[in-house]
Steps between C-alpha positions, in 0.01 A plus 500: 500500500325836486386640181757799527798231559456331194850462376415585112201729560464744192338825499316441127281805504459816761123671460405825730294211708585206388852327445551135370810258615592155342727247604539103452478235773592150492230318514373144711594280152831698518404726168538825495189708520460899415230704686389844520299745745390824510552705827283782552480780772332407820105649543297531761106463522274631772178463623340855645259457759297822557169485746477108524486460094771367290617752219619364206597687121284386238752549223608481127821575275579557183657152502180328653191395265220595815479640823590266757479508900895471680692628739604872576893501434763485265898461446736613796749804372843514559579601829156419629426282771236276456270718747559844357423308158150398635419832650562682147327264317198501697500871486577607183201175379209558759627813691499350796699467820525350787749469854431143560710262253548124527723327288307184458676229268807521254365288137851346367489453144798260369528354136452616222478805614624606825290798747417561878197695559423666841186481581339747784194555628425876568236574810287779561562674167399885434417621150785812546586559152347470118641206319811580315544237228776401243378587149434137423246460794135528550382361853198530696488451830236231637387460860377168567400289778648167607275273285527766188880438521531151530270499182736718362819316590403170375389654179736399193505863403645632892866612347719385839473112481725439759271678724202290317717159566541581869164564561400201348766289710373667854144422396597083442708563832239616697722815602273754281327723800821525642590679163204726549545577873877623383356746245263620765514684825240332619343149368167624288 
């Protein structure tokens, strides 16, 4: 049964971003169990490639203790597609454009809290425009090379762990320079 079809799903709280639903199951012993889960608006993330270097914000938040290394991106609006929701974020947090998009992998989030995140990979990026950021946001904008960003992705501190995970997982699986050759237009 899909999470929407649960037959006494409750709305218990309904946040600008966030909303939280409970509901009891039965359970294997035959008890009755009660759960909740927060479902919160789909994102994206994107990695910018601009002249054969990865781009990626070097950012903090008022919420955040430190600067950490991520993802450019953020929530999808209502209304948005996923892609139009990637092209503004990357512009209004590097500037930057670009006419070559791949949608790369969906992350599925489903428990506790539930969350789909888009994740694209923008080619041949142009800086076109100055960086207009929320109030809340301070990024900088940090070209690296392949090796720079693999130290940055496996770094506890790199914001997107899904990303992080992933890499990880194609490195065990041997599938991690067919990763690179993606982000590139040619293999470096």
């Amino acid at each position: 049964m899909s999470f929407n079809k649960k037959n006494n799903l409750k709305k218990k709280y309904s946040g600008k971003f966030i909303d939280i639903y409970s509901w009891k199951e039965k359970m294997y012993d035959g008890k009755v169990g009660y759960f909740e889960t927060a479902v919160t608006a789909d994102g994206v993330q994107i990695l910018a490639i601009k002249d054969n270097k990865i781009c990626i914000p070097y950012e903090t938040q008022p919420s955040m203790n430190n600067w950490v290394h991520g993802c450019f991106g953020g929530r999808i609006d209502n209304g948005e597609t996923p892609l139009q929701a990637a092209k503004r974020e990357l512009k209004e947090e590097s500037g930057f454009v670009s006419n070559d998009w791949k949608l790369f992998k969906v992350f599925n989030k489903d428990g506790k809290i539930k969350w789909n995140c888009h994740f694209y990979i923008a080619k041949n990026c142009i800086k076109k425009y100055d960086q207009s950021l929320d109030n809340g946001e301070k990024i900088k904008v940090i070209e690296c090379n392949w090796n720079e960003f693999l130290k940055y992705v496996t770094d506890f501190k790199f914001r997107f762990h899904y990303l992080s995970q992933y890499i990880l997982k194609l490195h065990y699986d041997k599938k991690l320079t067919e990763f690179k050759n993606k982000l590139f237009s040619t293999p470096l």
